[in-house]
N, C-alpha and C positions, 0 to 999 in steps of 0.2 A: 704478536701473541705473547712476548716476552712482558708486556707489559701487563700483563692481567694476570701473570704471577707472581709469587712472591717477591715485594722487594720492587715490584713495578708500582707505575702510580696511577693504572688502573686497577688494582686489585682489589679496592674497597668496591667495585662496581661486580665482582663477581660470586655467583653464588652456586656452589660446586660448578658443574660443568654449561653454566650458562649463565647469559650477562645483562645486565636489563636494559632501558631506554637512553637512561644517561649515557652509561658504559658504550653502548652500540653507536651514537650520536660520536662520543669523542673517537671510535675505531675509526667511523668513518673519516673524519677530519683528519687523523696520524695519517689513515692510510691512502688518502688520496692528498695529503698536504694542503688542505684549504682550511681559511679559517670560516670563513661565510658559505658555509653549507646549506641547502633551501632546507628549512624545516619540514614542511612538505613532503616533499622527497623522502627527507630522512627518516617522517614518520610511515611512508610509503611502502618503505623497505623495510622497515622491522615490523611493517602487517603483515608482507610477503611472508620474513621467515615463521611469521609467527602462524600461519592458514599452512606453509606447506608441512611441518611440525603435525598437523593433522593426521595428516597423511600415514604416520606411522609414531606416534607418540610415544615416548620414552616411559614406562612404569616408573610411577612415585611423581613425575611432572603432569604440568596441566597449562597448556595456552594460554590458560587467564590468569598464570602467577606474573604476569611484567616481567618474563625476561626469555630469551629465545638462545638455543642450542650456539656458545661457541665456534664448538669446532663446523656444525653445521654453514656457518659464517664464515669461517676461514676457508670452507673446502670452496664455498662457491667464489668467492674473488678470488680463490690459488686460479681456479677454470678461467679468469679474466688474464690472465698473465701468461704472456709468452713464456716458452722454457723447454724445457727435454724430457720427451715423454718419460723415459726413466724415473726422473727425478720426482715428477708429477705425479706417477705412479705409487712411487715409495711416499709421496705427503699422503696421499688419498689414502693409501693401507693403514697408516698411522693414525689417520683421521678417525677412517671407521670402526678399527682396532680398539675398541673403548677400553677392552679391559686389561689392553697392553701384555695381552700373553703368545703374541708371536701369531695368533690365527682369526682367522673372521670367520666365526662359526656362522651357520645359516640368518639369525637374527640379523643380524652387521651384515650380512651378504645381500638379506632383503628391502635395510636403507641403501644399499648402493643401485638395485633394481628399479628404486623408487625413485631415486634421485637420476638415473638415466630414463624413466617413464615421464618425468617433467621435462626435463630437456626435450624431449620428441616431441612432448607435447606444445612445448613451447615454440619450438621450428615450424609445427603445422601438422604432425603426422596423426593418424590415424592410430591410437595405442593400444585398441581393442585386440587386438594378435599380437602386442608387440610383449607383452609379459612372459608369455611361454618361450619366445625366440629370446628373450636373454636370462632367463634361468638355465637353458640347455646351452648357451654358451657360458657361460659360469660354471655350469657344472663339468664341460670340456676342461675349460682352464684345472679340476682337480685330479691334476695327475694320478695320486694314489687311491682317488675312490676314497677317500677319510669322511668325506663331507664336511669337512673348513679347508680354509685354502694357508696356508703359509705365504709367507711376504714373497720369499722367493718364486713358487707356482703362481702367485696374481702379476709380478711381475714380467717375469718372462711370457706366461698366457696372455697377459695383455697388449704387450707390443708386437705380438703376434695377432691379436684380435682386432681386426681394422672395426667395427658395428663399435666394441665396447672405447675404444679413443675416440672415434666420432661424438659418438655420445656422449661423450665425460668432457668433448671440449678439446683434445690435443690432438696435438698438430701432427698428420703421420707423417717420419722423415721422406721428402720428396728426392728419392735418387734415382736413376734413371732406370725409364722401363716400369717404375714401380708407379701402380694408378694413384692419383688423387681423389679420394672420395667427396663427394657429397650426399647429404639426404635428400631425397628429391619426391616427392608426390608426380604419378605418372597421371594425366588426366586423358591417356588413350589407352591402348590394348597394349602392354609391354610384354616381353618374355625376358627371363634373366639365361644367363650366356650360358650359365654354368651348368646348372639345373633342366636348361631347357623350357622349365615351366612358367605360366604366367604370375607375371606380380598377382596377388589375391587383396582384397582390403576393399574396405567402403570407397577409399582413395588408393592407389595403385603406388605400394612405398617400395622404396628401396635403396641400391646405394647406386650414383651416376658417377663414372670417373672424367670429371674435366678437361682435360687432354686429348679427350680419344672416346665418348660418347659407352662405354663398354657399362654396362649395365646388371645388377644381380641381386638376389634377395639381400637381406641382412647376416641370416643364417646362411648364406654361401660365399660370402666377402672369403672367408680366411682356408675356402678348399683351393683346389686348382685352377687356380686362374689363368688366362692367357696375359703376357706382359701387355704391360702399355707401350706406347711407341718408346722408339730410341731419340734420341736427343742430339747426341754427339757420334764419334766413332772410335773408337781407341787403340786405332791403329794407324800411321801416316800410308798404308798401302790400301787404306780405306779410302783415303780421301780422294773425293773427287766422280769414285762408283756409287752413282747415283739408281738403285734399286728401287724397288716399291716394296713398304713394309705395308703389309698386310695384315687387318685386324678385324674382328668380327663385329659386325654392324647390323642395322636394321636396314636390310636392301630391299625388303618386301616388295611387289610392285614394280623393282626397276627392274633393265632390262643387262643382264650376263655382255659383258663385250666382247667374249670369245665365242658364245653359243649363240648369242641376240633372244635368248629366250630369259622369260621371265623368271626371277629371284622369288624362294616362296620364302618364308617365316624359317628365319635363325638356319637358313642353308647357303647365305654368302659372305662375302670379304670384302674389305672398302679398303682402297690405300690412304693409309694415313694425309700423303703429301696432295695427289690427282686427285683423288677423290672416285677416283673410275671402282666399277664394281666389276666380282664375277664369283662364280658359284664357286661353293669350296674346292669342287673337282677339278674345277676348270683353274683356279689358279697359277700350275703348273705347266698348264698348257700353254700360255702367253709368253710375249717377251715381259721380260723385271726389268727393264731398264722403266725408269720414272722422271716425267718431264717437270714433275709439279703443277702439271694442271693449268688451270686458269688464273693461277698466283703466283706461276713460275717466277715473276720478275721481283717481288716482294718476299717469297719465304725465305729463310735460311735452315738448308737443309742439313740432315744430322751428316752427312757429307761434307760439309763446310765447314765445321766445327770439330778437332780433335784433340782427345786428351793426350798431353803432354807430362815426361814425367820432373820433378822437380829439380833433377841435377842441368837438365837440357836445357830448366826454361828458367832458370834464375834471370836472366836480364826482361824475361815476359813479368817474372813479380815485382823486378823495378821498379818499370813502367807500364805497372798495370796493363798491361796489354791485353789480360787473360782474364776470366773467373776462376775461382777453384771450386770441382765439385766434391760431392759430400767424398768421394774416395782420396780427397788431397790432391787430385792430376789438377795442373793448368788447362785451361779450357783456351783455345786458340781458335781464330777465324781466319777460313782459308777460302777467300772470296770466290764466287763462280761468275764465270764470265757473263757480261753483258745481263747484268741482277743490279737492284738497290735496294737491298734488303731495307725491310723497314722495322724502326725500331720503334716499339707502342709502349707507351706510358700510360696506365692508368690512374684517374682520383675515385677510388673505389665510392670516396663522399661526395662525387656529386652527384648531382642528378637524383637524386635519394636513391633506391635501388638499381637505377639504370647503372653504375659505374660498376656495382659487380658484375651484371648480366651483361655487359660488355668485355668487361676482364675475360671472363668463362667461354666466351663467344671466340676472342682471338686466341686466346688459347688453343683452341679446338682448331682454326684456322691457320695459323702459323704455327712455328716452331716456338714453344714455350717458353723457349731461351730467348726470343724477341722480343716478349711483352712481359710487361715489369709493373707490381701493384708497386704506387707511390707510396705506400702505407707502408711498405718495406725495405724502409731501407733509402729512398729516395732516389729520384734520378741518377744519382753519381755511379750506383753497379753494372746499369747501361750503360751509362756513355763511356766509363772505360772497358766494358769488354768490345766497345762498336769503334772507339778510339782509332784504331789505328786505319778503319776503313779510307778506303775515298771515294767511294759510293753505296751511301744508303742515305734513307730518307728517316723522318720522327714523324709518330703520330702521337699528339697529344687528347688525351681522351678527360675532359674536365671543362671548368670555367677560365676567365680571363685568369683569375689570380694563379690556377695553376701552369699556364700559357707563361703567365711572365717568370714564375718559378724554373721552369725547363729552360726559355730563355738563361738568366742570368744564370743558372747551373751550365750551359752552352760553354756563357763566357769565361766561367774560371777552371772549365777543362780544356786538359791537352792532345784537342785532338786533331791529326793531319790533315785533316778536312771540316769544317763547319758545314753538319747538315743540313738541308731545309728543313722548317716545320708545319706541317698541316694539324688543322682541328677541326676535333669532333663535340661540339658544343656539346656538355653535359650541366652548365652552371646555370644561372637565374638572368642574368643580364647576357653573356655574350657578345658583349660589342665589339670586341674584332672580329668574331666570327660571323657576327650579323653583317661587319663591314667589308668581309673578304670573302662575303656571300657563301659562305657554309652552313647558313641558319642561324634560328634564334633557338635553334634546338635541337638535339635528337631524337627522332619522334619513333624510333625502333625500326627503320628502314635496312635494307641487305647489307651486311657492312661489306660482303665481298664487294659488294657494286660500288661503294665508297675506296674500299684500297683501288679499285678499277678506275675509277675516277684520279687519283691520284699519280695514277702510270700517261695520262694522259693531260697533265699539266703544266703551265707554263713560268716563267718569272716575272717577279715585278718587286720593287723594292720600296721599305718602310721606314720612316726616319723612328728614331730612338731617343731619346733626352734624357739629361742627368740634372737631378735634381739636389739642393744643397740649401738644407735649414740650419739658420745661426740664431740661438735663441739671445735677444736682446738682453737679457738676464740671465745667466750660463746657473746661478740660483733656484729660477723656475725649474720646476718638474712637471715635465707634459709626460703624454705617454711619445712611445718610439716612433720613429719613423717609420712604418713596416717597409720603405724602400727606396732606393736611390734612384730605381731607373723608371722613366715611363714610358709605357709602352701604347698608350691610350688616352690619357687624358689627367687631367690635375684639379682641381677645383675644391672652393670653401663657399660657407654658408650655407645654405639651407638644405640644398642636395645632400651634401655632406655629412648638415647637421640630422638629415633621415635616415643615412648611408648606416651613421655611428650608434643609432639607438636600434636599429635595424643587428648591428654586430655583435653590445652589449647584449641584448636578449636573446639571440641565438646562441651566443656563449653559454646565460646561463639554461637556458632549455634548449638545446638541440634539439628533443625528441618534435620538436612543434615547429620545426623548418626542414621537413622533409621530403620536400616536392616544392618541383618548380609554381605550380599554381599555386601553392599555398604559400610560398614567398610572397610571390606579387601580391596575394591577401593583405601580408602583414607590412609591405610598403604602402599597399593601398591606405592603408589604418594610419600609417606612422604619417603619411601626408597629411589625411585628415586633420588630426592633431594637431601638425606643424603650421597648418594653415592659421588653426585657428588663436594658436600662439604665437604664431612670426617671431620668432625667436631668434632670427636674426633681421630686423629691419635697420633703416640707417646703417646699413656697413659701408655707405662709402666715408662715415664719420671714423670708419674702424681700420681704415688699410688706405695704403698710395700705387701706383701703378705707375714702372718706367719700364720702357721699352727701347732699350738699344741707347739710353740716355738721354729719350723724347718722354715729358712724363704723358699719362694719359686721361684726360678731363672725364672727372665722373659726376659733375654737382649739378649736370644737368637730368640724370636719373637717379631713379629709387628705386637701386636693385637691393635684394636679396641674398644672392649670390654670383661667384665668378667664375666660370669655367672656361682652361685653357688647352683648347683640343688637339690632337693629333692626328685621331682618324675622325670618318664622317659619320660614330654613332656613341649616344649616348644613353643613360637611363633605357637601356634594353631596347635601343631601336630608335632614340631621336636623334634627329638629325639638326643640333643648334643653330649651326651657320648657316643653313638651308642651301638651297640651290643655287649657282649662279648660271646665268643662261650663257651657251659657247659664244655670242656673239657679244658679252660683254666682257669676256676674260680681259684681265692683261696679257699684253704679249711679255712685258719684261719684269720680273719679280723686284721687289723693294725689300730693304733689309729689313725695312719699318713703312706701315702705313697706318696713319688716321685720322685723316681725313673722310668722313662719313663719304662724301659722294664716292671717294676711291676704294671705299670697300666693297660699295654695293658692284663694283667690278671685278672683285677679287676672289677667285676659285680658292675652293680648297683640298689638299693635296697630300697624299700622308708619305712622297718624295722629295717636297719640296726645300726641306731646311727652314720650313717657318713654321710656325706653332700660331694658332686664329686663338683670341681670347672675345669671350660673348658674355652679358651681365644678365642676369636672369631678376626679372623683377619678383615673382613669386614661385610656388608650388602650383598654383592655377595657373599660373605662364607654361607651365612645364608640361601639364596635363594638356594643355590648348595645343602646342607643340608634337606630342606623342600623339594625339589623336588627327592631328592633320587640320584643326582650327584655325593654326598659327602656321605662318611657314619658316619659321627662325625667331633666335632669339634676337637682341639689340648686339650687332656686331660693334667690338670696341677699337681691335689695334689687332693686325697681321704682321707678325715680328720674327725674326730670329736670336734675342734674346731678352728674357722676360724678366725682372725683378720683381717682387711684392713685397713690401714695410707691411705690415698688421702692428695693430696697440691696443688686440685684448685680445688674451682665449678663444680658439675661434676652431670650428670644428673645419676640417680639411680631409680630402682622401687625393691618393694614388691609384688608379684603375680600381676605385672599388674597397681598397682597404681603407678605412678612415681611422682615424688617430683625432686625439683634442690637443691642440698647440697652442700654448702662450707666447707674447707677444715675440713674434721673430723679423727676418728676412729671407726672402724665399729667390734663388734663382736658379732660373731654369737654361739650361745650356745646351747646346746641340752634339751628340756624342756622348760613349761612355766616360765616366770620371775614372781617373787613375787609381787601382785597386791598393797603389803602395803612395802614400802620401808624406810626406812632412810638414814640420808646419811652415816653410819655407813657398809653399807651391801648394798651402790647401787651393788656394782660390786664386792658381792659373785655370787657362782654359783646357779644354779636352785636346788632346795632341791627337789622338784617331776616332775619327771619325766614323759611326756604328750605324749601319743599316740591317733590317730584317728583310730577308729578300722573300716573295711571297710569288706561291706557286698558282694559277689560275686556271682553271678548264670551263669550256666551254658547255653548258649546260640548256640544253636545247628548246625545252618547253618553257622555259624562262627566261633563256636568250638572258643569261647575266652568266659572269666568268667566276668560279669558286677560287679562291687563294690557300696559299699554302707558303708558312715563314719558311723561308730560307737562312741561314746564318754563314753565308760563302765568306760574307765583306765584314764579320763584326770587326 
């Protein structure tokens, strides 16, 4: 903003209180630090602000002078930015404060109406009622009846106003007991809790709190509400009295477990934890004690969990043992017997909307304090509050790349026990998940019946590999490595070289890779292409191959590409090395095979300490393969350790991430590589040896066993 004032070196772009095309092109650039911003886009955005300007046009301006409202600009990307309602509050008043005299008389009050009429609009809602319900919360917020608000009266009435932060964008602080909202379109018969009365609207709107299903008009968010559940306990003579909190629900139709008679509309109680119901009369009349229901083995009850205060628990902020919540207490776990709490990670970004309506789901299902948005903060606020457990389990909710993320976040936390890891495929490929039989997706199925599945599974263990690029030329500038370890597979050429144009373009449009079918669209497409470019052919002229210090003959094919596997699936469900039948296995593994007749005897194993490497002649090789035309690629060499020379530029990925590398050395090793190096022992070998141990159940109508990582032995 500083820069389109005086003395800044956008100010020649500004014409009183608003900036034209150039001007807005270069905001965008400062303020997102890119210099290749799509024009497109850019012009996209400044139609935007220049149609919503409509809406309520400034006297003496006109849409059609080329240049669109400043502060308008700023107030909507401040809503893009995390921060403190407070503060966010006091930009917005200043915002719309045009004439800088301390009050937003009705004019300035009715762009702020306007500018929360868009936002609802934009979420989906129905805005035909919604104009009268925030003029009467506005006109709340004026204490003394003046009819303008002072900084001070929109401030304080705001963060008391849960309808007017939703709308504006900010985030209401999450402390305990206190609801999280959403806007929600009801698309059955709802009643709000508060009120009593039905949602009304073409579409049935209102606010849903996350947590705890509690439900209410817009105009009854900020009366009397009942809390949301508790979380913790904050007292140690708590711990461990396991009660039933109790909260009002939609029991319609069930049946009271103390009377067995039927629950009519907005007259019972749901326990947050069991889930068991009973009319509001009857709540008293039961025993409180609460077993947790049918997830007793998986939640972590606010029983388990107590704040601690800061003098007591200085060796808990040491070693992170703890969270702190919004009151400053340490938050401590105080395990229940015979439980493995599970601890859920979400990628709110996969699966295009599925990762948040799964976030929202566990939420609701466990304890809040167990399921963590990865968009927050990342794995590590988890795993040190779960650190000190030695029984619980992870559920990773996302694709391979974020599986290997939680992985390697596993390995460089301290915790007394290495959990297992189970997933819930939410990404486009999923081939560990396709290979430890949990899908090639999630297809919106019970997730209870999933954590259920997960109480009933077994072990089995996954090799790990460290991988290590030396660029021939330390000169050369490729892009980075996005990884050291693999967990799935390695491969260059052609795959790869899809993988990467597939990356590039989702980077620059996200909005057009938002769904798993509509991925596979755009690999479909990039194959096409690829085909007809073969853009990499001749790569056995472009790289050498040694295994164990056997090299590996490639002059008798005309591959494409190399892939060196780990598990039994690739490209969202092939299976390269294909089958070998049990009566032609080896009984005894070889450090190094290849000899063609001895491969075609050679199972593959994703415990064995050997890594399968297969040449892929085409993109039509690949398609022939995934459709079940082909039953394998051209297996090469079964090794336990792998070298590659390359001598050009050559597109490569790690599970999925690809990278462009110029000419290096590539080897792959068994085991994690050592996190503290010199250059003394870059290139010894791995001194511990790293397995993901993976959990299995039995799945009946498919008679195949689901897996789940463990990490006991990393």
């Amino acid at each position: 903003m500083k820069e389109f004032h005086a003395g800044g070196k956008l100010v020649h772009h500004r014409f009183g209180d608003r900036i034209d095309a150039a001007g807005f092109s270069l905001f965008l650039k400062t303020y997102l630090e890119v210099e290749d911003f799509p024009a497109d886009l850019c012009q996209r955005l400044y139609w935007y602000f220049q149609r919503s300007e409509q809406c309520c046009p400034d006297q003496g301006h006109h849409t059609k002078d080329g240049c669109v409202s400043l502060k308008a600009v700023s107030c909507y990307f401040s809503i893009l930015e995390d921060g403190n309602p407070r503060d966010k509050l006091e930009y917005t008043f200043k915002l719309y404060d045009k004439d800088d005299n301390g009050h937003l008389d009705s004019k300035e009050v009715d762009k702020i109406v306007t500018q929360m009429m868009q936002a609802a609009e934009y979420l989906g809602w129905d805005v035909t009622e919604l104009k009268p319900v925030l003029r009467d919360m506005l006109k709340a917020i004026d204490i003394d009846s003046s009819g303008t608000l002072t900084q001070q009266e929109w401030i304080q009435g705001g963060l008391n106003n849960i309808p007017l932060l939703v709308l504006l964008g900010l985030k209401v602080a999450e402390k305990d007991g206190q609801h999280v909202w959403r806007l929600k379109n009801f698309n059955r018969p709802t009643y709000c809790f508060v009120c009593q009365n039905m949602m009304l609207g073409l579409r049935k709107q209102g606010l849903s709190c996350n947590f705890c299903k509690y439900t209410v008009h817009s105009s009854c968010a900020n009366k009397n509400c009942t809390p949301c559940v508790r979380t913790f306990v904050r007292s140690k003579t708590e711990i461990g009295c396991s009660v039933h909190d109790w909260i009002s629900a939609d029991c319609e139709s069930n049946k009271c477990e103390i009377c067995h008679k039927k629950i009519k509309m907005l007259t019972g109680k749901s326990c947050a934890w069991c889930h068991r119901m009973r009319h509001s009369d009857c709540v008293p009349l039961g025993s409180s004690h609460c077993d947790c229901g049918l997830l007793q083995h998986h939640i972590l009850p606010p029983w388990a969990i107590c704040a601690m205060d800061s003098s007591s628990g200085s060796s808990l902020e040491e070693n992170y043992l703890a969270n702190i919540n919004s009151d400053g207490h340490f938050l401590q776990i105080f395990p229940v017997k015979d439980t493995n709490p599970l601890l859920v990670f979400v990628n709110p970004k996969s699966g295009g909307k599925q990762g948040k309506r799964v976030l929202r789901k566990f939420q609701y299902l466990l304890n809040p304090r167990q399921v963590y948005n990865l968009d927050n903060g990342g794995p590590n606020p988890g795993l040190q509050f779960f650190q000190n457990l030695h029984k619980c389990r992870v559920l990773v909710c996302g694709g391979d790349g974020t599986v290997g993320w939680i992985l390697d976040a596993i390995d460089k936390a301290d915790m007394a026990i290495r959990p297992p890891v189970a997933i819930l495929p939410l990404g486009t490929g999923n081939d560990l998940a396709r290979c430890l039989h949990w899908g090639g997706g999630y297809e919106g199925s019970d997730l209870t019946e999933i954590i259920k599945q997960i109480e009933k599974s077994i072990l089995v263990k996954m090799d790990r590999w460290s991988l290590q690029v030396i660029p021939a030329d330390t000169a050369d500038e490729g892009d980075p490595v996005p990884n050291d370890i693999i967990n799935n597979y390695f491969s260059l050429g052609v795959d790869a070289s899809i993988a990467h144009q597939f990356h590039v373009m989702r980077e620059k449009n996200p909005q057009k890779f938002n769904s798993r079918a509509r991925n596979k669209l755009w690999y479909f497409q990039l194959a096409t292409s690829e085909t007809i470019s073969a853009s990499c052919r001749n790569l056995k002229e472009c790289l050498t191959i040694e295994c164990c210090g056997v090299p590996v003959e490639l002059s008798r094919l005309a591959l494409e590409g190399i892939a060196v596997l780990n598990i039994p699936s690739m490209h969202g469900g092939s299976n390269l090395w294909g089958e070998t039948k049990s009566a032609e296995k080896l009984k005894k593994r070889q450090e190094v095979t290849v000899d063609p007749d001895a491969l075609e005897m050679c199972s593959q194993d994703m415990n064995d300490k050997l890594l399968e490497v297969v040449g892929l002649e085409s993109v039509v090789e690949m398609g022939q393969i995934y459709t079940g035309l082909k039953s394998k690629a051209h297996r090469l060499v079964q090794a336990a350790h792998i070298t590659i020379r390359t001598y050009k530029t050559l597109p490569m990925q790690i599970d999925g991430e690809p990278w462009m590398q110029p000419p290096c050395t590539v080897s792959l090793l068994f085991g994690q590589p050592k996190r503290t190096m010199n250059c003394e022992d870059l290139h010894a070998l791995i001194e511990m040896f790293q397995y993901a141990s993976i959990v299995s159940y039995k799945c009946g109508y498919l008679d195949k066993k689901r897996h789940y990582l463990d990490t006991s032995n990393f």
